[in-house]
C-alpha positions in Angstrom: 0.0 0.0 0.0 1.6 3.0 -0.6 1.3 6.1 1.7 2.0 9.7 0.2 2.0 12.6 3.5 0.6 15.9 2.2 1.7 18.6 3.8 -0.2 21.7 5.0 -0.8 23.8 1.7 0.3 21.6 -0.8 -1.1 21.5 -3.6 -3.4 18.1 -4.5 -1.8 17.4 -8.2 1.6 17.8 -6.7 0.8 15.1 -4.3 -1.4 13.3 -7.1 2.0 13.6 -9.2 3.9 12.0 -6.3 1.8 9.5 -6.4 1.4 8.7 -9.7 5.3 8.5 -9.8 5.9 6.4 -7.0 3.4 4.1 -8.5 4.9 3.8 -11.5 7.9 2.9 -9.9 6.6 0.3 -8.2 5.6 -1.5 -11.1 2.4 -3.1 -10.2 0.4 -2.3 -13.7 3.3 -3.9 -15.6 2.9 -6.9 -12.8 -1.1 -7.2 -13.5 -0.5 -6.7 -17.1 1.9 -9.6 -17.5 0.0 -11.8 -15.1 -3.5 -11.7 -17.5 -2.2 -14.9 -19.3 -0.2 -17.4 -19.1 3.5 -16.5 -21.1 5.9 -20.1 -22.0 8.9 -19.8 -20.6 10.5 -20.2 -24.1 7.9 -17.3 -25.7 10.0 -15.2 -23.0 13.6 -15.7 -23.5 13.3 -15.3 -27.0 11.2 -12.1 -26.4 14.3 -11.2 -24.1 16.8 -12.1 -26.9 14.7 -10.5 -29.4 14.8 -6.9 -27.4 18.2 -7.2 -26.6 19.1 -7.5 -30.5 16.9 -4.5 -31.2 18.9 -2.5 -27.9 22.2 -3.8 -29.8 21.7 -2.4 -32.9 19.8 1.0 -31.8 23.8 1.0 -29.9 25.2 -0.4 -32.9 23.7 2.6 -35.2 24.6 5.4 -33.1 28.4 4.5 -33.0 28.3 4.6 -37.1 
């Protein structure tokens, strides 16, 4: 659960944009998201392979 303290005269979206933050950072909608079905643990490494091909060349491209 996660607690955000207002203080005395802040303003309500700053503390909503605390929030918002510290949720994100948390990662539970990527959690729920992920959890909706069922992923093979094969379907995932190559995913993971896949990405890190794409991160390589993005790297690869900017040293060129």
């Amino acid at each position: 659960m996660l607690i955000i303290p207002v203080k005395d005269g802040e303003n309500i979206d700053r503390a909503l944009k605390r929030f918002k933050r510290k949720f994100d950072k948390t990662g539970t909608m990527r959690q729920l998201r992920s959890r909706q079905h069922f992923t093979k643990p094969s379907v995932e490494r190559r995913a993971q392979v896949q990405k890190a091909q794409y991160i390589q060349h993005l790297r690869d491209q900017e040293d060129i």
